[in-house]
N, CA, C and O atoms as a MOPAC input file, in Angstrom:
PM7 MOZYME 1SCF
protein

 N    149.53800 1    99.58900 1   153.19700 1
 C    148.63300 1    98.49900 1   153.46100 1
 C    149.25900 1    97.16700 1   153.00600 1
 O    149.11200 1    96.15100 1   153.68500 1
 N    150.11200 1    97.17400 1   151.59800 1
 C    150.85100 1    96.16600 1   151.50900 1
 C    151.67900 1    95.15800 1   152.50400 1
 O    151.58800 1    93.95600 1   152.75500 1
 N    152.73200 1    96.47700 1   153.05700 1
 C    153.44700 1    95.93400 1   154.11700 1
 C    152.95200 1    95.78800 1   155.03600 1
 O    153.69200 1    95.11800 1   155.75600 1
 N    151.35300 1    96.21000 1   155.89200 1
 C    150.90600 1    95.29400 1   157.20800 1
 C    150.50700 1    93.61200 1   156.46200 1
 O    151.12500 1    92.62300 1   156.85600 1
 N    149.63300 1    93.52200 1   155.58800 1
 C    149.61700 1    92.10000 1   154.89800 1
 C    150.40900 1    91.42500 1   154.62200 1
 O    150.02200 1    90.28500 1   154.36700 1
 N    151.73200 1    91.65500 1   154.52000 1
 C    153.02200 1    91.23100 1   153.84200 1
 C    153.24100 1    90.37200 1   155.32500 1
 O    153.37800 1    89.15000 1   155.37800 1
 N    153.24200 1    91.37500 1   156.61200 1
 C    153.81500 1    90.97400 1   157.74600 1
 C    152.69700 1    89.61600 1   158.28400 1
 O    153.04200 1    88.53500 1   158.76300 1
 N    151.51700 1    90.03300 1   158.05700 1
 C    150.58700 1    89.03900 1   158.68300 1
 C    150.47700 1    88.02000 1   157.56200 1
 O    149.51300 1    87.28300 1   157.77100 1
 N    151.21500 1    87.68400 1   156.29700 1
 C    151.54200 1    86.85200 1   155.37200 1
 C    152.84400 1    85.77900 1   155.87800 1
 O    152.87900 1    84.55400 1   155.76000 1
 N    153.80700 1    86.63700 1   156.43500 1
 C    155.02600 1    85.85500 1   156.71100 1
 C    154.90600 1    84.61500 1   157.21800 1
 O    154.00500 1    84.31100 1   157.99900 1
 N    155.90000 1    83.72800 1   156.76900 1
 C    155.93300 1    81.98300 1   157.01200 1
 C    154.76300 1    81.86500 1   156.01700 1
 O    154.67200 1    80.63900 1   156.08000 1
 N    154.06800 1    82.11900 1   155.38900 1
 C    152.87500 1    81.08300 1   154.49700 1
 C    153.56900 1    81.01900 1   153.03400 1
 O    152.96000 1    80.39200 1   152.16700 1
 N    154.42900 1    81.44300 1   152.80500 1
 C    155.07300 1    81.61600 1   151.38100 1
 C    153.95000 1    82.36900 1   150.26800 1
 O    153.58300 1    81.94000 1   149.17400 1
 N    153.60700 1    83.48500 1   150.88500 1
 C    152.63700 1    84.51900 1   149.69300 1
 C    153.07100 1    85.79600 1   150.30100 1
 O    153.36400 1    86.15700 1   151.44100 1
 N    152.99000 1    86.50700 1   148.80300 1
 C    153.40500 1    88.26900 1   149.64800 1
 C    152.54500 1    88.83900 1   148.42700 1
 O    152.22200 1    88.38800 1   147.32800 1
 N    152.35300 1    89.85900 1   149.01300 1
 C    151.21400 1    90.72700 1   148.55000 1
 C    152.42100 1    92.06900 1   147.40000 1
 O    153.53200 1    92.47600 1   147.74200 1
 N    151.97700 1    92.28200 1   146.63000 1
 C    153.03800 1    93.04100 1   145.82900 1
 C    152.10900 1    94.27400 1   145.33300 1
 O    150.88600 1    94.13400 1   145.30100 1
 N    152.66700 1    95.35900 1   144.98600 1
 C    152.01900 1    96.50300 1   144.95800 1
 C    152.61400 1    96.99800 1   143.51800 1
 O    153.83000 1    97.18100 1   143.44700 1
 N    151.97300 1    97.17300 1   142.62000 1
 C    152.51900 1    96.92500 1   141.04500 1
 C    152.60600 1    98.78300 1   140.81500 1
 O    153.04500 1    99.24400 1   139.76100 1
 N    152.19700 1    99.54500 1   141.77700 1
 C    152.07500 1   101.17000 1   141.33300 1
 C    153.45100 1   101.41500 1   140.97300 1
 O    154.29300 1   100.62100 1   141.39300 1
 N    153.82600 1   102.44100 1   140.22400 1
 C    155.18200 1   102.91000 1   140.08500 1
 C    155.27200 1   104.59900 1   140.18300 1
 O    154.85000 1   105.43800 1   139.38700 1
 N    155.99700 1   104.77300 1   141.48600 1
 C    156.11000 1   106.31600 1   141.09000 1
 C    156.35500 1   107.09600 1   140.21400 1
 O    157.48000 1   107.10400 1   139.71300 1
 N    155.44200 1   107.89800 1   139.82600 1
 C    155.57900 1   108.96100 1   138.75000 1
 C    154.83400 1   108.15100 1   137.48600 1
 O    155.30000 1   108.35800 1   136.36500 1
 N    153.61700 1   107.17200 1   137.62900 1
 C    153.24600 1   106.65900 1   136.98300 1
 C    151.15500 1   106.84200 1   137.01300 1
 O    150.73600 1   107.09100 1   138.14400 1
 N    150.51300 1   106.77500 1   136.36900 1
 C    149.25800 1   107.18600 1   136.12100 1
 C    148.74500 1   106.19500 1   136.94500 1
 O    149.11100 1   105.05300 1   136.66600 1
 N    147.78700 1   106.36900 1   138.14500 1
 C    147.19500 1   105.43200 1   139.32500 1
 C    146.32700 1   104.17500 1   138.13700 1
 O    145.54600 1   104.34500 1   137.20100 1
 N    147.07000 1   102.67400 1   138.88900 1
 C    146.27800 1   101.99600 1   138.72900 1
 C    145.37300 1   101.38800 1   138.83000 1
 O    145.64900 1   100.47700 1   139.61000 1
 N    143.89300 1   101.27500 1   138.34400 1
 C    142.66300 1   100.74100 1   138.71900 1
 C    143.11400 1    99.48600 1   139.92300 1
 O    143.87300 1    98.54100 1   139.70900 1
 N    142.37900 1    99.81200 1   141.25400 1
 C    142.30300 1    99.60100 1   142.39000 1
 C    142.40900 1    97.75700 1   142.38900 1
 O    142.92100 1    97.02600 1   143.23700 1
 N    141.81400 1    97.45100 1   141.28600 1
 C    141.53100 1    96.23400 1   141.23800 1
 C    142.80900 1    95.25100 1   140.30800 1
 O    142.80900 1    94.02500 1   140.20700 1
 N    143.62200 1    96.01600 1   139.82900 1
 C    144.55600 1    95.89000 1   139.47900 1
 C    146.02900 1    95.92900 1   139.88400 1
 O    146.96800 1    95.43100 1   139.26300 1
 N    146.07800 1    96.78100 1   141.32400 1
 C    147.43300 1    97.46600 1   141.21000 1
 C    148.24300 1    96.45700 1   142.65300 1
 O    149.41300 1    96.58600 1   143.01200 1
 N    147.36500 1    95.63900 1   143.17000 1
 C    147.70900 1    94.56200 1   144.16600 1
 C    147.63600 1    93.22000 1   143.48200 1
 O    146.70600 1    92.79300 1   142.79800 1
 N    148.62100 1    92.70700 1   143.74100 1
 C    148.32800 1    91.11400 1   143.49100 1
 C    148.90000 1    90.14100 1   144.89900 1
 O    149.82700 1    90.37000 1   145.67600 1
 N    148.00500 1    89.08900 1   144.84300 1
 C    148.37300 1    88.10600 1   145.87600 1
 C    149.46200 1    87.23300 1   145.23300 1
 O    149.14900 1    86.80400 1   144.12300 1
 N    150.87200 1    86.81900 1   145.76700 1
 C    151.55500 1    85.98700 1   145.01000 1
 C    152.21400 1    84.90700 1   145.54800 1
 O    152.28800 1    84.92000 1   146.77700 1
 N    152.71100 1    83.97900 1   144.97900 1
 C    153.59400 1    83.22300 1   145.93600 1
 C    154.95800 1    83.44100 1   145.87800 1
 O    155.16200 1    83.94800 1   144.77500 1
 N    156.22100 1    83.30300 1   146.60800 1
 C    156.95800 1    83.60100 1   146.77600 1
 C    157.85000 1    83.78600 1   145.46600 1
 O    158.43300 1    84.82500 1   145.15700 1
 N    157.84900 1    82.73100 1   144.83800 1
 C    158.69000 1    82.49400 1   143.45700 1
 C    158.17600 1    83.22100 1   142.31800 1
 O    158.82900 1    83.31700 1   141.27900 1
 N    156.43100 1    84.00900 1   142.54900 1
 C    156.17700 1    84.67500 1   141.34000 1
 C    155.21400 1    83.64300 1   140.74500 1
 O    154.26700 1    84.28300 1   140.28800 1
 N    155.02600 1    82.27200 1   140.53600 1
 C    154.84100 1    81.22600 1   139.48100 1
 C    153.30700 1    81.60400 1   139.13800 1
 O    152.85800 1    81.74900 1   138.00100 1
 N    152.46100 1    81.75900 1   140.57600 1
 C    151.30600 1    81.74500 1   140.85700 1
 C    150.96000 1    83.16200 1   141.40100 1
 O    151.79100 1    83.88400 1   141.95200 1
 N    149.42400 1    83.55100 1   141.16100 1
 C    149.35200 1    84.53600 1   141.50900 1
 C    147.98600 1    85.35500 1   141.45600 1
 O    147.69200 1    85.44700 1   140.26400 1
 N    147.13100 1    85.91900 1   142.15700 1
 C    145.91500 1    86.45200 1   141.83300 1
 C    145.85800 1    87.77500 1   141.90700 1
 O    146.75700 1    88.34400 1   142.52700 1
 N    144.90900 1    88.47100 1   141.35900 1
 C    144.57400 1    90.14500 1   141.33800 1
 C    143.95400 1    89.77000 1   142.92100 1
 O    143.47300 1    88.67700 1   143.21800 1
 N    144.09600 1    91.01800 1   143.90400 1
 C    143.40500 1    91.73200 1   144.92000 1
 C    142.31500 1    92.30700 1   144.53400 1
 O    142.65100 1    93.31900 1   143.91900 1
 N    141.24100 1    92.21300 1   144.56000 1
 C    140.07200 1    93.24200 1   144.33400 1
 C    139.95400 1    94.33700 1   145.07200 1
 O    140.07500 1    95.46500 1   144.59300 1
 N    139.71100 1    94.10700 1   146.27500 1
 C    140.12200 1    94.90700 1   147.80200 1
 C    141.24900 1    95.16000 1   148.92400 1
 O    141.05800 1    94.65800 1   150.03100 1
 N    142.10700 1    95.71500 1   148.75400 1
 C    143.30900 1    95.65900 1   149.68100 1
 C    143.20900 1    95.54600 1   150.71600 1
 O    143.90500 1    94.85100 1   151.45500 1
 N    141.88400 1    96.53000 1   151.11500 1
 C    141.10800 1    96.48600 1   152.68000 1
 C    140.42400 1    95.35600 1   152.87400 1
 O    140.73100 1    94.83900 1   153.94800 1
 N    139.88500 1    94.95900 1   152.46600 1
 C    139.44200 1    93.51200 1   152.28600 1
 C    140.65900 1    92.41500 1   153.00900 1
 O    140.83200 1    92.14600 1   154.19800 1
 N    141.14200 1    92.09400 1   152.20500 1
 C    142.41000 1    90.92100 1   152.37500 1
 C    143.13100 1    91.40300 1   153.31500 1
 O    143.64900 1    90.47400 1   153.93500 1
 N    143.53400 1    92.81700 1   153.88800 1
 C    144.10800 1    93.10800 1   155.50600 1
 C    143.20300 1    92.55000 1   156.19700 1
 O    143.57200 1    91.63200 1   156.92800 1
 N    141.89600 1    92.88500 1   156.18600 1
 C    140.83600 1    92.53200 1   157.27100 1
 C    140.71300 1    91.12100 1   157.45600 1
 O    140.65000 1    90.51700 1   158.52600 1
 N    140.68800 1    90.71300 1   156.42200 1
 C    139.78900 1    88.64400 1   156.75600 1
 C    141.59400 1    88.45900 1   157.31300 1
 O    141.52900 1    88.01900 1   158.46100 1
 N    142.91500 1    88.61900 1   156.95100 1
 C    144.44300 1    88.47700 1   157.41500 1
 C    144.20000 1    88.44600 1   159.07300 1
 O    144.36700 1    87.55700 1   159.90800 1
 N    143.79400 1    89.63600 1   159.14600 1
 C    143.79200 1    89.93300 1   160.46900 1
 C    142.44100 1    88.83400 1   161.69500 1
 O    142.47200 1    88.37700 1   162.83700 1
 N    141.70000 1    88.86100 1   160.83700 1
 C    140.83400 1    88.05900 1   161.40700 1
 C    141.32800 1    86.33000 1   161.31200 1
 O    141.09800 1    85.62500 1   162.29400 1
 N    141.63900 1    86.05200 1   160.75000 1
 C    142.49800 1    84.33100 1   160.61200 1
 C    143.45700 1    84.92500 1   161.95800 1
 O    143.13800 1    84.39900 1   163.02400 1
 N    144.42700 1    85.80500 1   162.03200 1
 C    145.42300 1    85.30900 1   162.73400 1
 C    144.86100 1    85.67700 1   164.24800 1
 O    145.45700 1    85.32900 1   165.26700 1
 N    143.93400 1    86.24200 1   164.24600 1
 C    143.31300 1    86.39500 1   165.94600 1
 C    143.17800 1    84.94600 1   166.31300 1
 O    143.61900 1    84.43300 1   167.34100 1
 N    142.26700 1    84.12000 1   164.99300 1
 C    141.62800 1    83.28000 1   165.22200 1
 C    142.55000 1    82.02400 1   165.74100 1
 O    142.13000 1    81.17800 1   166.52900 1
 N    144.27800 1    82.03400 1   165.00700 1
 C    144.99300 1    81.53100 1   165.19100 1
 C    145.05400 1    81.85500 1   166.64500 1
 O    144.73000 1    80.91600 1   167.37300 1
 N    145.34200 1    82.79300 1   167.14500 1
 C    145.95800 1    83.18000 1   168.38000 1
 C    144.85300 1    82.84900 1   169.47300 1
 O    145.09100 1    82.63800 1   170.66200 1
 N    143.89100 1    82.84300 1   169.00500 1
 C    142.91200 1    82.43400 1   170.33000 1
 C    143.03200 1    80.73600 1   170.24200 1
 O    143.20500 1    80.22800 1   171.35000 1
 N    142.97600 1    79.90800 1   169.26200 1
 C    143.21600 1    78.47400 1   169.14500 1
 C    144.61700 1    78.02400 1   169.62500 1
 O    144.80400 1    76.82000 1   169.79800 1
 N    145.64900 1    78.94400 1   169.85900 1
 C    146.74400 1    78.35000 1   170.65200 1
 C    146.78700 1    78.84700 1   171.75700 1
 O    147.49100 1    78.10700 1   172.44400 1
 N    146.26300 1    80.10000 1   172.62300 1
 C    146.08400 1    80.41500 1   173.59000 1
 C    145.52500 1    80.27100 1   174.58100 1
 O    145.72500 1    81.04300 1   175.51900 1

């Protein structure tokens, strides 16, 4: 889920980062995504992963119907 957001992120300078580590004890859901900017500096917890794919996906339709 990271990497479809990551892709519908590209050109805005934010990537979505996925903090789990294999072979590591699952991290609380609300924890284990963060929204970031490219350099790291800035950065927020994800609450919902499904969430932030969905409204992603909905901006860039919205894009695509406003240039189409």
């Amino acid at each position: 889920m990271a990497r479809l957001c990551n892709q519908l992120l590209e050109g805005s300078g934010l990537i979505v980062r996925d903090w789990q580590l294999p072979g590591t004890n699952p991290l609380q859901k609300h924890r284990r995504f963060t929204l970031e900017t490219l350099d790291g500096d800035d950065w927020d917890e994800i609450p919902c992963i499904y969430e932030l794919h969905q409204q992603l996906q909905h901006d860039e339709e919205k894009k695509a119907q406003a240039t189409g």
